[in-house]
N, C-alpha and C positions, 0 to 999 in steps of 0.2 A: 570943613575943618582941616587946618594942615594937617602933616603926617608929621607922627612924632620924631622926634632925633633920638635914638635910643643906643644903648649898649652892642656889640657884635654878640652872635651867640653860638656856641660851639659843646663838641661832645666828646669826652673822653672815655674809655674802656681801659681799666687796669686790666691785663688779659691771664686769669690762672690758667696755666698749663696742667690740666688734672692728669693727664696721662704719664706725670710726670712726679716721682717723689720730692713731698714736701710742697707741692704747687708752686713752682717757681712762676715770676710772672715777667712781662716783655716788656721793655725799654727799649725806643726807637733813639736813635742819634737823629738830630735833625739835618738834612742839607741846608736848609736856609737859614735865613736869622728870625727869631735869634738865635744862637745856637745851643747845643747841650744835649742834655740824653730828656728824654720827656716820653709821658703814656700815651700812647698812641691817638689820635684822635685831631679835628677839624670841626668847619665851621659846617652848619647846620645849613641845608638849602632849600631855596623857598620851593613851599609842597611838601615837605619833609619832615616827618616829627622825631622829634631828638633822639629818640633811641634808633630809629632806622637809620642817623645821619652818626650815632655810635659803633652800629655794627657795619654801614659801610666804610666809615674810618678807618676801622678795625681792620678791615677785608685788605683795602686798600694798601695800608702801611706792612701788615702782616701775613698777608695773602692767605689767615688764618680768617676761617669761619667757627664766628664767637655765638655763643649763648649768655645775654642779660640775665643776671641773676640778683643783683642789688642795684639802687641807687645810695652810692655812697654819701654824697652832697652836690651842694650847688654852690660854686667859688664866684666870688664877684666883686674884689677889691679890687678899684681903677687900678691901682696900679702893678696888678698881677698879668698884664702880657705888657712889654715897651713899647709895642706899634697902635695900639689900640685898646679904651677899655672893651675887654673882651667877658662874656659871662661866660663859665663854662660849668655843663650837668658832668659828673663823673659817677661812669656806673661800674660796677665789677663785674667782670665777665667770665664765662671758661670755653675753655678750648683744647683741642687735641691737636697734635701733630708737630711740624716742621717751622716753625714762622721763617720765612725770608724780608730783607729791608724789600721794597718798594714804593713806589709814589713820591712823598717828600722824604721818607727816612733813608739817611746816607747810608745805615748801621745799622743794626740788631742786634741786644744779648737779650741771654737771660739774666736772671737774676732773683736774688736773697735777699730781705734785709741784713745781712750780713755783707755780699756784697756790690752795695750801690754804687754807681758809679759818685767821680765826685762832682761833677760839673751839672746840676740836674737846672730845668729850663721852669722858667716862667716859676710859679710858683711849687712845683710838684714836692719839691723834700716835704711842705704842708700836706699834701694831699696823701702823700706814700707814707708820712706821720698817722695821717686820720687813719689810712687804711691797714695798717697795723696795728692800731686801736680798734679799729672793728672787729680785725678776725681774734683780738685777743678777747673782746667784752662784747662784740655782735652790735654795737652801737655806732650808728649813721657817725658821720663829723657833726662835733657839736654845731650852735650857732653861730655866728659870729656877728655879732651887734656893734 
């Protein structure tokens, strides 16, 4: 039987900084394209189950060692990355400390829903929506049919 053609599959961590008033959470700038601010995170590698290819995204971008605490959702409109359809699991994380850019991120802030950058990547304002609706009602992202 051939092998199927399927979707890319990747993992993001929204990263709360609990050590931090208000849990502010981290937004990477990306170096490549495409570009913009986006939640830390990459594709999933074979032998790898998505949440350990979350925390080492995480590691990676943020040189922060995160703790999974939710799965937010699971994004997967073709046309949410431009290079590729990409599926991606987003989970919330927490974290202490310092985060520095690393790996692909050009950049690093923190950040509020108050202040987001403007220029955000792929699909995120969606996901930084959903996950602003969680922490107000504690409810995953709806579905999207």
């Amino acid at each position: 039987m051939p092998k199927p053609i399927t979707p890319l599959l990747a993992a993001d961590a929204l990263i709360q900084l609990i050590d931090r008033p208000g849990r502010p959470f981290v937004l990477i700038e990306r170096a490549n394209p495409p570009f913009g601010w986006a939640i830390p995170g990459g594709f999933v590698d074979i032998g790898e189950t998505v949440e350990h290819a979350a925390i080492r995204e995480a590691r990676e971008e943020t040189g922060l060692d995160v703790r999974l605490t939710a799965l937010l959702g699971i994004y997967s409109n073709p046309q949410r990355d431009p290079r590729n359809h990409t599926v991606t699991a987003v989970y919330i994380a927490e974290a202490s400390g310092t985060p520095k850019a690393d790996d692909d991120a050009k950049n690093l802030d923190i950040f509020t829903f108050d202040t987001l950058p403007a220029e955000l990547a792929f699909d995120h304002a969606q996901v930084l929506a959903d996950y602003k609706r969680y922490l107000e009602t504690g409810n995953p992202a709806p579905l999207r049919i």
